[in-house]
TIMI-2910 file (N, C-alpha, C, CB; in pm, 1 decimal, decimal comma, always signed):
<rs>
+----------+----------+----------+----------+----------+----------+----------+----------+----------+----------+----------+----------+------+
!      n_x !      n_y !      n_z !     ca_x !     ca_y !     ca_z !      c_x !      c_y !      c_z !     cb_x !     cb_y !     cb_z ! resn !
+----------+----------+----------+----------+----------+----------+----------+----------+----------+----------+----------+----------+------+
!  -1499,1 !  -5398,6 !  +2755,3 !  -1562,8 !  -5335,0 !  +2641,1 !  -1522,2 !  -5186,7 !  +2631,4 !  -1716,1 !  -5348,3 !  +2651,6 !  Unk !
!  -1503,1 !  -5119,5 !  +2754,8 !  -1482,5 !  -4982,8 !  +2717,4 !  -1335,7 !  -4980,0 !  +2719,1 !  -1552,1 !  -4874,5 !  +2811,7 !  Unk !
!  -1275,7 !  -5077,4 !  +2758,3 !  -1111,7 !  -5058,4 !  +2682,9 !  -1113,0 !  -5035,6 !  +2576,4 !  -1016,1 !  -5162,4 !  +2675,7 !  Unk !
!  -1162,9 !  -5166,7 !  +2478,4 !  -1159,7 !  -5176,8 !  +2323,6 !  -1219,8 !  -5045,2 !  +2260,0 !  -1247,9 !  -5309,1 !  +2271,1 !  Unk !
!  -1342,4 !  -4987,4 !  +2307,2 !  -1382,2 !  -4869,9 !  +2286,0 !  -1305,1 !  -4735,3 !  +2272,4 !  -1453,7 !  -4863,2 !  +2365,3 !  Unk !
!  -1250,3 !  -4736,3 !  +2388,6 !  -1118,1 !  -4623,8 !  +2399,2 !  -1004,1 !  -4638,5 !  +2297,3 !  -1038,8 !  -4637,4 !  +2546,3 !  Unk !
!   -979,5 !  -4764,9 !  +2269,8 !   -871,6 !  -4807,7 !  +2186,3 !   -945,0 !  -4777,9 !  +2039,0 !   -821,8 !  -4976,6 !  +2218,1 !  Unk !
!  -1010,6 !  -4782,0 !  +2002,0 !  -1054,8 !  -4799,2 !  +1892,9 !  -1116,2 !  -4625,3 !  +1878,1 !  -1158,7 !  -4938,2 !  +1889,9 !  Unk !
!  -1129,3 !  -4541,4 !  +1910,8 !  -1146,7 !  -4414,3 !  +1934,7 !   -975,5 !  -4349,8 !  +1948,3 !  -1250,3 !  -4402,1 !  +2074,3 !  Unk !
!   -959,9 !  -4385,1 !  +1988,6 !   -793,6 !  -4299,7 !  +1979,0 !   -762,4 !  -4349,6 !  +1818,6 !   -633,4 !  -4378,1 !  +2124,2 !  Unk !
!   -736,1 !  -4456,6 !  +1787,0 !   -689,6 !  -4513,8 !  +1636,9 !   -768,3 !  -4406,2 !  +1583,7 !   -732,4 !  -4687,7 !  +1577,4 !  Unk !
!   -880,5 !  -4414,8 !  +1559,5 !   -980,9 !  -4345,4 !  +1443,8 !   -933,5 !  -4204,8 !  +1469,5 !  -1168,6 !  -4365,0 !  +1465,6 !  Unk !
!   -897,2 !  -4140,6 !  +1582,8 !   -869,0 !  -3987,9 !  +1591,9 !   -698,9 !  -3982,0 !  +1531,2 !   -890,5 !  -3923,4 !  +1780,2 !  Unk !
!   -626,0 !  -4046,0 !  +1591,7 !   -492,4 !  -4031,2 !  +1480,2 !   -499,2 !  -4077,4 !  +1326,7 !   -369,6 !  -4121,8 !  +1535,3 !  Unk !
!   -588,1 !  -4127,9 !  +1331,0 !   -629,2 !  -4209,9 !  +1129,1 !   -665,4 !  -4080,9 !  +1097,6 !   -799,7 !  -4361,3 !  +1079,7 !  Unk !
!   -786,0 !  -3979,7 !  +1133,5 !   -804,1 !  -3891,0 !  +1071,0 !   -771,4 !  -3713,1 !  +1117,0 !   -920,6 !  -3929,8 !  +1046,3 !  Unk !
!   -686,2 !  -3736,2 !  +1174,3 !   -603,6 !  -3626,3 !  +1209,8 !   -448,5 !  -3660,5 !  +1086,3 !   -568,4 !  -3637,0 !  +1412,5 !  Unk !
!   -412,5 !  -3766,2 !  +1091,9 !   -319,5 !  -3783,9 !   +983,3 !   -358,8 !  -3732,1 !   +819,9 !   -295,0 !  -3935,4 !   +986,0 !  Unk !
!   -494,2 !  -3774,0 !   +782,5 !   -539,7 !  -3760,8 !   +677,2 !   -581,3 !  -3607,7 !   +678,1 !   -637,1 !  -3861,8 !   +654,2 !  Unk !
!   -595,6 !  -3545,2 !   +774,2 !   -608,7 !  -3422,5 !   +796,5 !   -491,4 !  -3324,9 !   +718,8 !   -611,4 !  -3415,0 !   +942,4 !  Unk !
!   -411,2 !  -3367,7 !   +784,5 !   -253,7 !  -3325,7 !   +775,7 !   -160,3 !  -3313,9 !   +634,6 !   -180,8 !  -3433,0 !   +859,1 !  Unk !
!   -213,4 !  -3436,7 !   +588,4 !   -195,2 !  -3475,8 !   +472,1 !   -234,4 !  -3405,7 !   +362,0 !   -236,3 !  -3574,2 !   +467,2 !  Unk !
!   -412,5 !  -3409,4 !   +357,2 !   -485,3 !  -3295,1 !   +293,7 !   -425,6 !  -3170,3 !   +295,9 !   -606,6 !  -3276,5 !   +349,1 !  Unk !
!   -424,4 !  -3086,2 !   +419,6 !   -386,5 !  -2983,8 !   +408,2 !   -210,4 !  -2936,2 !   +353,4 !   -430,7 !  -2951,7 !   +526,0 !  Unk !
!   -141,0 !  -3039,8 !   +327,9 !    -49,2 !  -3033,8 !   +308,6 !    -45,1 !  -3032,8 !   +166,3 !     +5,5 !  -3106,6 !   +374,1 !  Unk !
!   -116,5 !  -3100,0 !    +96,4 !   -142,5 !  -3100,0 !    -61,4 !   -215,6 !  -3015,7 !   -123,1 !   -195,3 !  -3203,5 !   -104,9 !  Unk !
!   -302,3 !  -3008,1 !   -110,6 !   -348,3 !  -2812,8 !    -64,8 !   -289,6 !  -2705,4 !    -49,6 !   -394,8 !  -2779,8 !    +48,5 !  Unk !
!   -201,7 !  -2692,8 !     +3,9 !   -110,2 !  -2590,5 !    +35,3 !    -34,2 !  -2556,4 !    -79,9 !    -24,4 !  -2626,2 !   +142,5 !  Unk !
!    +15,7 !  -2671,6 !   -135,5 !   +131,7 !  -2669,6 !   -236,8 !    +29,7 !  -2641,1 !   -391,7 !   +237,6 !  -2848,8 !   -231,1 !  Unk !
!    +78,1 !  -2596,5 !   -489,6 !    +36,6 !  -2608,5 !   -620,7 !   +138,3 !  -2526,5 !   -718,6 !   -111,5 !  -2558,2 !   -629,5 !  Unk !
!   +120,5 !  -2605,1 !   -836,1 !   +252,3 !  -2588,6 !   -913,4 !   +145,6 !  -2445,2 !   -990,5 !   +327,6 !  -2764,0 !  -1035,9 !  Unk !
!    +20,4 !  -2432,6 !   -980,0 !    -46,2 !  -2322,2 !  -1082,9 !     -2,2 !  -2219,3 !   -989,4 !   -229,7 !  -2325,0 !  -1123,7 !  Unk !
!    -14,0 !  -2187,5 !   -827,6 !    +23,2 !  -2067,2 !   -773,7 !   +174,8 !  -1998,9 !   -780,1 !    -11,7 !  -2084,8 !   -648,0 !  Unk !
!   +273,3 !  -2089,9 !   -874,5 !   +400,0 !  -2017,5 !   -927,8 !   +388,5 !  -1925,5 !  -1042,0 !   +497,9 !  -2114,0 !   -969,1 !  Unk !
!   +272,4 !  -1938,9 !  -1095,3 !   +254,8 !  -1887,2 !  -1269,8 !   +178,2 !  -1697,3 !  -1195,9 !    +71,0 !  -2046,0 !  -1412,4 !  Unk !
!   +242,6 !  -1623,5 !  -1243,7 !   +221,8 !  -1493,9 !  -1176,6 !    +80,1 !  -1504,5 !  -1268,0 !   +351,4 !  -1348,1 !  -1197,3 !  Unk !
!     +5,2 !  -1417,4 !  -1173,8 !   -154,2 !  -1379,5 !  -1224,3 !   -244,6 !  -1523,7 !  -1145,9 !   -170,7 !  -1379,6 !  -1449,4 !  Unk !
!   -200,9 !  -1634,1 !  -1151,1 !   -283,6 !  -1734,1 !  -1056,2 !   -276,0 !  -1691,0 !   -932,7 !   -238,8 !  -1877,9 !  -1052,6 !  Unk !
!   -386,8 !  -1734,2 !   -820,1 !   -388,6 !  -1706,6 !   -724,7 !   -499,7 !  -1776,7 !   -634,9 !   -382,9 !  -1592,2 !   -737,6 !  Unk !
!   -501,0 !  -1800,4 !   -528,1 !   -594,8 !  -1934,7 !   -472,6 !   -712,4 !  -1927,7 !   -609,1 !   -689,1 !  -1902,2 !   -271,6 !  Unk !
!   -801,1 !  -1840,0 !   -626,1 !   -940,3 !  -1842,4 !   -629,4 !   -906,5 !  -1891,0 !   -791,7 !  -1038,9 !  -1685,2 !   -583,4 !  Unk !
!   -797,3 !  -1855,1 !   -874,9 !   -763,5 !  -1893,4 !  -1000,7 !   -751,8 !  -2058,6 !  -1003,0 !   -630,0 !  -1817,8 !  -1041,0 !  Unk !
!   -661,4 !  -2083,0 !   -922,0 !   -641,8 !  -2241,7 !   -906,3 !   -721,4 !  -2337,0 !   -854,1 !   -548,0 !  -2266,9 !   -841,1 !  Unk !
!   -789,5 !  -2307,5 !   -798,1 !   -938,8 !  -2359,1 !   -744,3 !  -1068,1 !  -2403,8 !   -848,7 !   -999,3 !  -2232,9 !   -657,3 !  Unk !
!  -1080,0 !  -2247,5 !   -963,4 !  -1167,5 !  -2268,3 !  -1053,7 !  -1113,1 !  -2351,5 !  -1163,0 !  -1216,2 !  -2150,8 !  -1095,0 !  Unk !
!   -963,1 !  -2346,1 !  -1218,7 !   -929,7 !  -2420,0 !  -1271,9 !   -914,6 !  -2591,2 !  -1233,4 !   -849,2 !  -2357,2 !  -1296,0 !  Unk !
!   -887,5 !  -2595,9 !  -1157,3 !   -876,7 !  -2751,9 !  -1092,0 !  -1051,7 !  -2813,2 !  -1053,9 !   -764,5 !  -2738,3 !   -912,6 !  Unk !
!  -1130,0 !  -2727,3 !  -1034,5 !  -1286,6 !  -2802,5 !  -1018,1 !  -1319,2 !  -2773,2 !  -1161,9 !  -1418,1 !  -2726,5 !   -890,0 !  Unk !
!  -1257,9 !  -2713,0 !  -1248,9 !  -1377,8 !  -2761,1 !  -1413,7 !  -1267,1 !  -2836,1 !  -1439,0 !  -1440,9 !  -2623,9 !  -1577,0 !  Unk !
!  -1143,1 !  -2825,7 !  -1443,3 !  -1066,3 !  -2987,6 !  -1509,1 !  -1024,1 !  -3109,8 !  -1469,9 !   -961,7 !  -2979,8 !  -1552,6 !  Unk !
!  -1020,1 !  -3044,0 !  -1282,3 !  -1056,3 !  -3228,2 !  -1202,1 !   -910,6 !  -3236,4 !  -1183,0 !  -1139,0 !  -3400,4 !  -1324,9 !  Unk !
!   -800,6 !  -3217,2 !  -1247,2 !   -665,2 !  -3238,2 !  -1209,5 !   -584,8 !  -3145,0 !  -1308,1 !   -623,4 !  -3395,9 !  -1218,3 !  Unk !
!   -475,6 !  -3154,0 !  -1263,3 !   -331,4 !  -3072,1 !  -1281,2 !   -282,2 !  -3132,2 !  -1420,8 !   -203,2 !  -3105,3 !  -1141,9 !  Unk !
!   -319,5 !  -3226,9 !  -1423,1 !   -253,8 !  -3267,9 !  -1580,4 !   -361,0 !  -3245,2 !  -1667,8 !   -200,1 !  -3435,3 !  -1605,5 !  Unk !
!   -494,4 !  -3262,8 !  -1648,2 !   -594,8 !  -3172,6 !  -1747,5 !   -589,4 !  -3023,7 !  -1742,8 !   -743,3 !  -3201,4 !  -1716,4 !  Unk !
!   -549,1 !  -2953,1 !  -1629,4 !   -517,6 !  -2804,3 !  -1646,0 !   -389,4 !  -2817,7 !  -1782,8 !   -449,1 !  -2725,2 !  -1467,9 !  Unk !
!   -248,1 !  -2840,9 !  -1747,7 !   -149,3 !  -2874,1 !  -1849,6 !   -191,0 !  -2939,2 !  -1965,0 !    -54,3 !  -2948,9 !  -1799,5 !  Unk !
!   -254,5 !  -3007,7 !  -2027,0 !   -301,9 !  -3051,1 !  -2138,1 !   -393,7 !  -2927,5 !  -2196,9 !   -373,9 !  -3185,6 !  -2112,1 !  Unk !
!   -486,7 !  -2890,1 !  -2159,7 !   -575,5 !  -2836,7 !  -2235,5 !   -527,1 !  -2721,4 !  -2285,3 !   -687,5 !  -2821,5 !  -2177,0 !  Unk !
!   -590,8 !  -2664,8 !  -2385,2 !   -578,0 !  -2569,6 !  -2474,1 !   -604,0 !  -2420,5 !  -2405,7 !   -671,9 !  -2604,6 !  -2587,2 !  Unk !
!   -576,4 !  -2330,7 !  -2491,1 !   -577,7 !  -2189,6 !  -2474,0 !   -694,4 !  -2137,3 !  -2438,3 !   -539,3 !  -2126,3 !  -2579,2 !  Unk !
!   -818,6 !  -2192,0 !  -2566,8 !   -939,3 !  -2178,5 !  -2558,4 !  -1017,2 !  -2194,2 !  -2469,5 !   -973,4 !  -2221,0 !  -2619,0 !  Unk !
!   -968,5 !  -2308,5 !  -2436,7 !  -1064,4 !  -2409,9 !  -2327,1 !  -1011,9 !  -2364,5 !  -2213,8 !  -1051,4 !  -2588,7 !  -2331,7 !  Unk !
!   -892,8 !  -2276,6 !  -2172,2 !   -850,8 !  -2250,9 !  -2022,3 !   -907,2 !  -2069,8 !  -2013,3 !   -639,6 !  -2282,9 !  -1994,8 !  Unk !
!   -957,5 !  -2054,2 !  -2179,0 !  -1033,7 !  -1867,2 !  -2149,5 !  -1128,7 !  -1896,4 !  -2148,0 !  -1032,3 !  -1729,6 !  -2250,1 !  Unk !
!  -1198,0 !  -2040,2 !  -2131,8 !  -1357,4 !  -2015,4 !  -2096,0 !  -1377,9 !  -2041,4 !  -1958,7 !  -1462,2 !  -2110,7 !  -2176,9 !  Unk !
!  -1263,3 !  -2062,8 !  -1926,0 !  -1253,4 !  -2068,4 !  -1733,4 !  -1208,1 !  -1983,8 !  -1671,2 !  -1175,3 !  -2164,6 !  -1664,0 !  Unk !
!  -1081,0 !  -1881,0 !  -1754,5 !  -1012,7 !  -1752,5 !  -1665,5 !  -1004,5 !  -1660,8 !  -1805,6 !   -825,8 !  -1789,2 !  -1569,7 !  Unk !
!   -980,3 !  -1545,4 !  -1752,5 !   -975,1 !  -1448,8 !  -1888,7 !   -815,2 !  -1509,6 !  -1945,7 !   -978,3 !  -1235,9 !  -1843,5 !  Unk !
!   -852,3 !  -1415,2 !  -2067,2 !   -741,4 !  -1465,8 !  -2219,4 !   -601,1 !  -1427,5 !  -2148,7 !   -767,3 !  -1345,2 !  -2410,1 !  Unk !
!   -573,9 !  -1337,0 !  -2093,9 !   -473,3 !  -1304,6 !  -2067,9 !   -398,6 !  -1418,7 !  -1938,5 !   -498,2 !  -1159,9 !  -2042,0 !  Unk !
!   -460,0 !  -1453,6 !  -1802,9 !   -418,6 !  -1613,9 !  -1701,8 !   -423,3 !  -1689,5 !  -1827,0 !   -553,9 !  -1691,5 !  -1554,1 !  Unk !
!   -482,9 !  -1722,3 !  -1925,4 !   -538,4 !  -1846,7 !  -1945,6 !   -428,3 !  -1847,2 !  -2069,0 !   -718,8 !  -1864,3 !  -1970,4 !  Unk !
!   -319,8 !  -1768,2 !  -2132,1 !   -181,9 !  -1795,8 !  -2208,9 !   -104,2 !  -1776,9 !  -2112,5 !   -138,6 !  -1709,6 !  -2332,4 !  Unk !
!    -95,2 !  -1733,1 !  -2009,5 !     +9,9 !  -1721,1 !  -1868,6 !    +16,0 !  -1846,4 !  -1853,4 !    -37,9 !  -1642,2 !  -1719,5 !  Unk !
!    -58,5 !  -1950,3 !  -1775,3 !   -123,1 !  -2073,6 !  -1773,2 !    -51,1 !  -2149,8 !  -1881,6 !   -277,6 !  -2062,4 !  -1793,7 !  Unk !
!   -107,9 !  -2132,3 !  -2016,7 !    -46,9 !  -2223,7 !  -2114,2 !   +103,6 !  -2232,1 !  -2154,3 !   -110,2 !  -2200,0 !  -2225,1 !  Unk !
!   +141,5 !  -2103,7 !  -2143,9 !   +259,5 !  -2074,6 !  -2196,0 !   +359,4 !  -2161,8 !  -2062,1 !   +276,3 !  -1888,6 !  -2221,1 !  Unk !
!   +319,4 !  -2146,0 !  -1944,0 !   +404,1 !  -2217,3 !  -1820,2 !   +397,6 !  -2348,9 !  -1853,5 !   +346,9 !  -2198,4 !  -1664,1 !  Unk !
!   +320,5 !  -2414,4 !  -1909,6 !   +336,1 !  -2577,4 !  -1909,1 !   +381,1 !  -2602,5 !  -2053,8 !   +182,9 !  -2669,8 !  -1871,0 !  Unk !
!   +371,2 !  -2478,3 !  -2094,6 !   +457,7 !  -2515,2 !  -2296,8 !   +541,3 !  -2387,9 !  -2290,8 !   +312,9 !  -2503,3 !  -2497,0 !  Unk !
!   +663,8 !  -2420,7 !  -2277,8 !   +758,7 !  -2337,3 !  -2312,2 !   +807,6 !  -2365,8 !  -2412,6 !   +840,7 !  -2320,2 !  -2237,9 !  Unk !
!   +824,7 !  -2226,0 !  -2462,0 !   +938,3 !  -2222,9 !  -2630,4 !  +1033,7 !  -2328,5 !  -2602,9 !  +1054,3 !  -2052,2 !  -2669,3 !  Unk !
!  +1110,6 !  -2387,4 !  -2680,9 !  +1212,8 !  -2463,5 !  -2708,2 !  +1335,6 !  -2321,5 !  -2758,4 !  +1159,6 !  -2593,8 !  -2835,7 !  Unk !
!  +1415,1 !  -2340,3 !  -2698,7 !  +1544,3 !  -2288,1 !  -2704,6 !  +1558,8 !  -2281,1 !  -2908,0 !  +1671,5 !  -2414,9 !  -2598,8 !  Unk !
!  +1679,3 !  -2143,9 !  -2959,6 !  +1672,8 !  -2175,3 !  -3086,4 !  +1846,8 !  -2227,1 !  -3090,1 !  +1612,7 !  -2036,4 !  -3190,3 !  Unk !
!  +1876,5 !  -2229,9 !  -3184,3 !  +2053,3 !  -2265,4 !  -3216,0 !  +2130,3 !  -2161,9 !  -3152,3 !  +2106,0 !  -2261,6 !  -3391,1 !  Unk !
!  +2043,1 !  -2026,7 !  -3165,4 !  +2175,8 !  -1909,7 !  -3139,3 !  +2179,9 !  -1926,9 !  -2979,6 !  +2137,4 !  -1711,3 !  -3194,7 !  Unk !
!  +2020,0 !  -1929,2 !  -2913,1 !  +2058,9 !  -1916,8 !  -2795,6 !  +2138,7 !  -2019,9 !  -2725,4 !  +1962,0 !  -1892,6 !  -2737,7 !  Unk !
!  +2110,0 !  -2168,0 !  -2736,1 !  +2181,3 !  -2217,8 !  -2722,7 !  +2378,6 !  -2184,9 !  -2737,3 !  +2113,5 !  -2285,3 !  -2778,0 !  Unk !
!  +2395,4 !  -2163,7 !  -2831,8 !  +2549,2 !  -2131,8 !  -2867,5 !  +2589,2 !  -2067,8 !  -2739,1 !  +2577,8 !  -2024,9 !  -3007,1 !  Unk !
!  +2463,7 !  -1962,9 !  -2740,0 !  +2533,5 !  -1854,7 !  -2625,9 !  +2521,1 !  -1886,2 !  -2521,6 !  +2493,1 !  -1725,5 !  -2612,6 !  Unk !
!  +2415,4 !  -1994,7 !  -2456,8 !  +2445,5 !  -2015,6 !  -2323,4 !  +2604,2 !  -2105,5 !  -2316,0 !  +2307,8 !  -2101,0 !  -2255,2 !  Unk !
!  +2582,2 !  -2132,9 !  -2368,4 !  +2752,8 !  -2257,2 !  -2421,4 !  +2886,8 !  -2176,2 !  -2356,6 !  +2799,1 !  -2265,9 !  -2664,1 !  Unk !
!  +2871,5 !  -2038,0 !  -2438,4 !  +2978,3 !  -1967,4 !  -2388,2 !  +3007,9 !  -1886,0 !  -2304,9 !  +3012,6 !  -1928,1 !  -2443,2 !  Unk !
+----------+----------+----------+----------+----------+----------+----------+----------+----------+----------+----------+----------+------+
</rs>
C-alpha cells in the first residue's frame, strides 16, 4: 500500500509541477506587452474585463477607454488594425 502511495504522490507532483511550468510559461508571453504604453498591470486589466486576447483585438476604441485611458486604448487598437498600405507606398517599397 505505501508503494502505490508513493507512486501515486510522485505522478501527482510531476502532473502539477508540469502544469506549473506551463502556466507560467503562458503568462510570461503576451502579444499586448509589445504595444509600447502596455505593461503587466495594462494587460492584466485588459484580459480580466475581456476574458481573452481575441476579445481584447475585436473590441472597439470605446470599449477598450472604458478599461485604459484614450490614449493605450488607440495604441491597443491601432496594433491589431493597421492601416492598409496605399498604391504609392506600395510602388515604393517595390523599388
Amino acid at each position: 500500500l505505501h508503494v502505490v502511495q508513493k507512486i501515486r504522490d510522485e505522478s501527482h507532483r510531476f502532473a502539477i509541477g508540469y502544469h506549473r511550468k506551463r502556466r507560467e510559461m503562458r503568462d510570461r508571453d503576451s502579444e499586448l506587452l509589445t504595444i509600447p504604453g502596455v505593461g503587466a498591470q495594462t494587460r492584466q486589466r485588459l484580459l480580466t474585463h475581456f476574458g481573452s486576447l481575441r476579445d481584447v483585438q475585436q473590441a472597439t476604441v470605446e470599449s477598450l477607454a472604458a478599461v485604459v485611458n484614450r490614449k493605450t486604448a488607440e495604441a491597443v487598437w491601432s496594433y491589431f488594425h493597421p492601416k492598409p498600405k496605399t498604391n504609392e507606398q506600395i510602388v515604393t517599397l517595390k523599388m
